[in-house]
PAPAKOL-106955 format. One line per 5 residues: number of its first residue (from 1); for each residue x, y, z of N, C-alpha, C, CB. Coordinates in Angstrom, 1 decimal. Glycine has a CB too. Example, Ala and Ser with C-alpha at 12.3 -4.5 7.8 and 13.67 -1.06 7.14 Angstrom:
// PAPAKOL-106955
1) 13.2,-5.7,7.8,12.3,-4.5,7.8,13.2,-3.3,7.8,11.3,-4.5,9.0 ~ 12.8,-2.2,7.1,13.7,-1.1,7.1,12.9,0.0,7.9,14.1,-0.6,5.7 .
***
This chain:
// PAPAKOL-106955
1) -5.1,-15.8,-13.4,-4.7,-14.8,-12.5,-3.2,-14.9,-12.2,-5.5,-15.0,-11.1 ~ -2.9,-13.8,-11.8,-1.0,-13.8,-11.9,-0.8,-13.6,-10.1,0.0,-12.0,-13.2 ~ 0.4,-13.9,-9.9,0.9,-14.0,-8.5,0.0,-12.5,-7.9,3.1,-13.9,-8.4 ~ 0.3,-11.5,-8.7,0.1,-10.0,-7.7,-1.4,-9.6,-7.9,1.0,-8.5,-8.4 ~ -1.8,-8.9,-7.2,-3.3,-8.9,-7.2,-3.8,-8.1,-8.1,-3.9,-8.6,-6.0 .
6) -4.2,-8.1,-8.7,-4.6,-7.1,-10.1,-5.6,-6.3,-9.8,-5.2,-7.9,-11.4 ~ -6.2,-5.7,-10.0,-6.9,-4.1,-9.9,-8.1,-5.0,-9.9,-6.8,-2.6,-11.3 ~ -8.4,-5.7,-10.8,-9.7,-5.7,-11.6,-10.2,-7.0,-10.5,-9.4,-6.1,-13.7 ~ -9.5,-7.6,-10.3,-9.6,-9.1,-9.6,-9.9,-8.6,-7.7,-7.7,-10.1,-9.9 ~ -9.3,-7.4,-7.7,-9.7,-6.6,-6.3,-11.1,-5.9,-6.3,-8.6,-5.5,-5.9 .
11) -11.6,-5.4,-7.6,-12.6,-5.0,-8.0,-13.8,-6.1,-7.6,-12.3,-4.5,-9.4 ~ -13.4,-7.5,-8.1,-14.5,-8.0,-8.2,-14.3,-8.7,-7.1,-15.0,-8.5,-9.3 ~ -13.5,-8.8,-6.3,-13.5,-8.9,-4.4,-14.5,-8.0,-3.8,-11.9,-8.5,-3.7 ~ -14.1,-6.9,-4.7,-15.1,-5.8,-3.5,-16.3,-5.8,-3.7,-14.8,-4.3,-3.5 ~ -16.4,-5.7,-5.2,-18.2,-6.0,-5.4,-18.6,-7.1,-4.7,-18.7,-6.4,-7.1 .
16) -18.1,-8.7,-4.7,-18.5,-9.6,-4.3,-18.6,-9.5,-2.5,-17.7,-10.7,-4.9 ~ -18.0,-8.9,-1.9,-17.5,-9.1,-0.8,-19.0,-7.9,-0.1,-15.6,-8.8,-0.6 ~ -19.1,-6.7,-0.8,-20.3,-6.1,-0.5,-21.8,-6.3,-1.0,-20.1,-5.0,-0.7 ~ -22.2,-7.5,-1.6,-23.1,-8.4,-2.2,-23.7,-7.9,-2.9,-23.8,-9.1,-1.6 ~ -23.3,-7.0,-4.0,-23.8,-6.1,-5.0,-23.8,-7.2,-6.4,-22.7,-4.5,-5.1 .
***
């Protein structure tokens, strides 16, 4: 993962974070 938050890495924050 790199310093800035990447699309894809927020993607799987959001999936994870709504427990899908």
């Amino acid at each position: 993962m790199t310093t800035v938050p990447e699309p894809a890495t927020l993607a799987l924050l959001a999936l994870g974070g709504m427990g899908v």
